[in-house]
N, C-alpha and C positions, 0 to 999 in steps of 0.2 A: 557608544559613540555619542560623546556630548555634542549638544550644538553650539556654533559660533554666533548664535544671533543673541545679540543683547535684550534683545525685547523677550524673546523666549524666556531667556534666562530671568528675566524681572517679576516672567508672568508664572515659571514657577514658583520662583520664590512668595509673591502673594497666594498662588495657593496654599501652598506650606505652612505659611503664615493664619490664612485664611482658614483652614485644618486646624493646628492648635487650637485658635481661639476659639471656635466652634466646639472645638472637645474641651477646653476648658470650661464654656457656656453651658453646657452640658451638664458637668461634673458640678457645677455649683447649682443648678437649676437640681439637681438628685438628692442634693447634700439641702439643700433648702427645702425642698419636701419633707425631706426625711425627720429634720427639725419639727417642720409644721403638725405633722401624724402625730410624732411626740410627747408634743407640749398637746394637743389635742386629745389623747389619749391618758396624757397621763395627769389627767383630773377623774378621768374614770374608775372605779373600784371595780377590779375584776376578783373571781375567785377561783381556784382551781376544784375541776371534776370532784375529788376527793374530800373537798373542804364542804360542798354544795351535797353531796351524797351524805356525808355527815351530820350536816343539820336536816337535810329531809329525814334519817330514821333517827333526828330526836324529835322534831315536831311529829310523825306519828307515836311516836313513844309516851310524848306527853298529850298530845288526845286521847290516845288511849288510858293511861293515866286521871286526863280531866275525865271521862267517861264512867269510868268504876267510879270516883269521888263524888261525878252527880248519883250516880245510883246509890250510894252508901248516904248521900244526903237526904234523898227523898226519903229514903228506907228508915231510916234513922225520925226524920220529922214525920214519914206514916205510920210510927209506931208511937212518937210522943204525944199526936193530934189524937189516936186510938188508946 
């Protein structure tokens, strides 16, 4: 049962109205963040798990590596010094 009152009628209509806009205020207030994270994020250098495990067992690979090369160098100049 609709009503016959014209005021009524006007005053849902600004609701309605008043509802879109709102969700549309919304929707671009989401959509504007979303930008800002972004552009924010994406001057950051990230890496993946796999990329980051990767280079960690090559820098032990190669300390390990630099470590025998000091010992073969001492060993080496304590034998030329001797």
């Amino acid at each position: 049962m609709q009503s016959q009152n014209p005021l009524i009628a006007d005053f849902v209509k600004l609701a309605n109205s008043a509802a879109g806009t709102f969700a549309g205020m919304t929707r671009e207030a989401r959509e504007s963040t979303r930008e800002r994270v972004r552009e924010a994020m994406g001057g950051l250098d990230f890496v993946s798990r796999e990329e980051f495990d990767a280079v960690k067992d090559m820098a032990a690979k190669a300390r390990e590596e630099n470590e025998k090369l000091s010992a073969r160098i001492a060993a080496l100049e304590a034998k030329h010094a001797g």
